[in-house]
N, C-alpha and C positions, 0 to 999 in steps of 0.2 A: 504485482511483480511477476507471479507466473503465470502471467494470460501475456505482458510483453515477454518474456523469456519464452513462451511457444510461437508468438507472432515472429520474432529474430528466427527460431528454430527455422520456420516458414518460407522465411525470406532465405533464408541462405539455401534450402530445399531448391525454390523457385529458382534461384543464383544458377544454379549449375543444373538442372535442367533447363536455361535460356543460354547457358553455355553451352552446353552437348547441341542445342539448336544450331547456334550459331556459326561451329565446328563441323556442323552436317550442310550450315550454307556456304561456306568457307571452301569445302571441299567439291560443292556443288557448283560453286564460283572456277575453282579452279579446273573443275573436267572442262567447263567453259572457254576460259582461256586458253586451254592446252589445244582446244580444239579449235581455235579462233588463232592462231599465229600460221597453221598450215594455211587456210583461207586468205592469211593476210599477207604470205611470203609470193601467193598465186596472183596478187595483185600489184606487186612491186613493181613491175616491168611498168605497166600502165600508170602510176602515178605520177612521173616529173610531167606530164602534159595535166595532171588533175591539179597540178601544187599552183600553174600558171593561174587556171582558173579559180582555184580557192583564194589564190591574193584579190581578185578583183571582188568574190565574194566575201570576203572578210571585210574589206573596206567599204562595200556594200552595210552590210550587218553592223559596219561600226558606225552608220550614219544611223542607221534603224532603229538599234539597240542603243541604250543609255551603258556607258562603261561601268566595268563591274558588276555587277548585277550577282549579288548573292546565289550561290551554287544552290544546289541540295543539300539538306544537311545529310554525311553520313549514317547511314544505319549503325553506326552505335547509339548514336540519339536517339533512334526510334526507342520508347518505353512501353515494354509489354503491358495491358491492361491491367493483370493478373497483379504485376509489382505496384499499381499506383493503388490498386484495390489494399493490398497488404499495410502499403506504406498512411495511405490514409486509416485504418485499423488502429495503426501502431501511432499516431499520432490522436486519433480517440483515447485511447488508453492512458496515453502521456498527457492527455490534458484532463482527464478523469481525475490518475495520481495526484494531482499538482491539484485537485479541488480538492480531494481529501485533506492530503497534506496541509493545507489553509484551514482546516477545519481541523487539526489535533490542537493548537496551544486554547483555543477557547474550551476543548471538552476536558485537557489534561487541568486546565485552571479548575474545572467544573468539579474532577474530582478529588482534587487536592481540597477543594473547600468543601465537598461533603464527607471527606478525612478527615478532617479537623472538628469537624461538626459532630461527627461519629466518636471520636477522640473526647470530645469536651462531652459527649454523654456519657461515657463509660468511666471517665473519671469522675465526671459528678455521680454517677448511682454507687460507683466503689467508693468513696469518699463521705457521701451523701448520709446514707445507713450507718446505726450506733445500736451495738447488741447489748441488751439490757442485764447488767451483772446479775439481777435474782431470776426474773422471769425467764430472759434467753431469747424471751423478741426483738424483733428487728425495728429500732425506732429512727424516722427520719429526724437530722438535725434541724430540718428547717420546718417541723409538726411545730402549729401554734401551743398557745401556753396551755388551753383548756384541751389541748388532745394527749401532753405530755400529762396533767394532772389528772384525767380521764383514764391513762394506763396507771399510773398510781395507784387509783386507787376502783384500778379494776380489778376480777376473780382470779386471773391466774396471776396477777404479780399480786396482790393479800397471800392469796394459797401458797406461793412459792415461797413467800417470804415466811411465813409461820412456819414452812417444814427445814428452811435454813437454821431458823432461829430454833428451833428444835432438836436439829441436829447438832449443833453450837453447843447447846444445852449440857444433852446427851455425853458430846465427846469431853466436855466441863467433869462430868461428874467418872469418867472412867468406864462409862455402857457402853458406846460406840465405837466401834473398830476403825475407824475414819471412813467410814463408804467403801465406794469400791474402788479406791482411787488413791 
């Protein structure tokens, strides 16, 4: 978008230096004319004998010539180089946009579904995990049966448990201050 908003910048640049041109041939046109009616006022005398014979050459010319015959086109048609160069640019760029553009709903799909994906793992590892009331490990809900009775009656849940059960004990008989806690 700001590679076409500097190409516009460009073009309107181009605009009005082909205008200040135009306005220098304008005025260049005009010394012309100004200077071509005295020439043309020194000629008047002489003309009602030229108008006889331009009839006979017009009628001439209209035998020669096919009627109408498409003029010149004005020089406002003429198109400076420079603008088709710009305007072809700015018409790359616009069909650049417009291939991107084709190409966001496939990638916004792409990450919407590796959102969701992402999403359904982080609820399953937070969900997943079950902290073990004696030990204090981390035990997955979905550990087969022989890994769940493997921490049973593994050394730090035995050990943990002995010093609960000892503690229990202890605060039974009146020794134990409740921990630190």
């Amino acid at each position: 978008v700001d590679k076409l908003e500097g190409l516009d910048d460009d073009e309107n640049k181009l605009l009005k230096v082909l205008a200040e041109e135009k306005s220098i041939e304008d005025k260049k046109q005009e010394e012309k004319d100004n200077a071509a009616p005295t020439n043309n006022e020194e000629e008047k005398p002489t003309e009602p004998p030229k108008k006889k014979k331009k009839k006979s050459k017009e009628k001439d010319k209209a035998r020669d010539v096919p009627p109408e015959e498409p003029p010149e086109p004005p020089p406002t048609r003429i198109v400076d180089p420079r603008l088709l160069e710009l305007e072809k640019s700015k018409l790359t760029v616009l069909l650049q946009l417009q291939s991107l553009s084709l190409q966001l709903p496939p990638l916004r799909d792409n990450t919407d579904n590796l959102l969701r994906q992402l999403q359904y793992l982080r609820s399953d590892t937070s969900t997943d995990k079950v902290v073990c009331e004696v030990s204090g490990n981390f035990m997955s809900s979905r550990d087969a049966d022989e890994r769940i009775a493997a921490h049973y009656a593994g050394k730090q849940y035995v050990g943990w448990k002995l010093v609960r059960d000892k503690l229990k004990e202890l605060q039974k008989n009146g020794h134990g201050g409740g921990g630190g806690g």
